[in-house]
N, C-alpha and C positions, 0 to 999 in steps of 0.2 A: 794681800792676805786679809787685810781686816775688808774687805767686802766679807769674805764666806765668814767671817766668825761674830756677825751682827745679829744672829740667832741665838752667842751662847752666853751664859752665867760662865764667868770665870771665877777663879781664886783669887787669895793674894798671891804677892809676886814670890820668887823663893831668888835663890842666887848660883852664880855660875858657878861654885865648887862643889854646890850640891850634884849638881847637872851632870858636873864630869865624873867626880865618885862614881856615881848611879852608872857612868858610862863603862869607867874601870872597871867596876865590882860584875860588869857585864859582859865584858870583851865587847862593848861596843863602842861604835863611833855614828851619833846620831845626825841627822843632816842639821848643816847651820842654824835653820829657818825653824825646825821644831824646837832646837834649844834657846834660840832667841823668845820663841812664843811661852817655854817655858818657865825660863828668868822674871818674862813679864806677868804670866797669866796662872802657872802652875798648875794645868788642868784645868779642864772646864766642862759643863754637860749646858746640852741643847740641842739645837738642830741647826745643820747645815746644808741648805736647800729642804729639801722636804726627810731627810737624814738625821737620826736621831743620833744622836754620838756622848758618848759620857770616856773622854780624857783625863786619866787616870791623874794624880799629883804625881811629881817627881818623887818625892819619900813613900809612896807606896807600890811604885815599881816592885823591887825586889819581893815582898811579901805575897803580893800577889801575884808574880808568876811562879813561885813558889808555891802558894796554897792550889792555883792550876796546875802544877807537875810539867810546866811547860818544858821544864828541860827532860824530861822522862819521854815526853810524847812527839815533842817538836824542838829538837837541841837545836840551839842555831837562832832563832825567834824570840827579842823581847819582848811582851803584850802591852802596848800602852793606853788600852781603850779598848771600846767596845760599843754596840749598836745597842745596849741595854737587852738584846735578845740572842740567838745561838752565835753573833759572830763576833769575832775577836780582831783586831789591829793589832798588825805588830812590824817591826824593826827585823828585818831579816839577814842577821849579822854572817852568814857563812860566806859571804864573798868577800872582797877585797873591798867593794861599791855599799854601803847598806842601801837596799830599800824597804819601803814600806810595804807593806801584804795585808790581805787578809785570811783568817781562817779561821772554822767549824770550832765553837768548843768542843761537841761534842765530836767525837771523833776526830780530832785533832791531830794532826797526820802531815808532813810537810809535804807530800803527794796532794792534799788539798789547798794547797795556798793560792793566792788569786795575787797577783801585782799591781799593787792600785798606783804609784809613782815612786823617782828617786828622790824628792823632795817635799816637805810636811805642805808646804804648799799647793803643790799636786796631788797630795794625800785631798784635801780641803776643794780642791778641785774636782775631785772623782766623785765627795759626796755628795757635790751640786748637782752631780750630772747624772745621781740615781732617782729615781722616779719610782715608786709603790708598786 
């Protein structure tokens, strides 16, 4: 992992009970590897590969997928990020497996979602492998 995240400004660290509330108060359960990166880095913005990414904090989850209506448009998806332009990352909690997605703010629609991996890793992975 720390190959792809040598492009970004991180936070300070937060702690695992944060992590998991944010998971509860969610009905989620996030993969290992993003709550590990979280504990340590608690969001971050930069670029990953040529991928611009702004990684939410863990205390601002709930706020703002609430100020997006994500549950109104896209039940099921927590948003943990974003490309700073129309697209959104999110946590696609309606299976049994969560994975990671992405989707349209605007028109936001789970008919729109792209599957970028099952893991924050492979999340980190997809956005090396986007190109302008």
């Amino acid at each position: 992992m720390n190959y792809f995240i040598n492009g970004l400004e991180m936070n300070p660290p937060t702690n695992m009970n944060l992590v998991m509330e944010t998971e509860s108060k969610n009905g989620a359960k996030f993969p290992r590897d993003y709550k590990e990166f979280i504990v340590h880095y608690n969001g971050a913005v930069g670029t990953v590969g040529n991928t611009y990414i702004h990684l939410w904090a863990i205390d601002e989850l709930e706020e703002l997928n609430e100020g997006y209506a994500v549950r109104e448009f896209a039940d099921g998806l927590v948003i943990f990020g974003t490309d700073g332009g129309g697209t959104a990352y999110a946590f696609d909690t309606r299976y049994e497996e969560t994975t990671i997605v992405e989707v349209p703010f605007i028109g936001m629609d789970l008919d729109e979602i792209t599957k970028c991996s099952d893991t924050f890793t492979g999340f980190l992975e997809y956005l090396a492998s986007l190109t302008d």
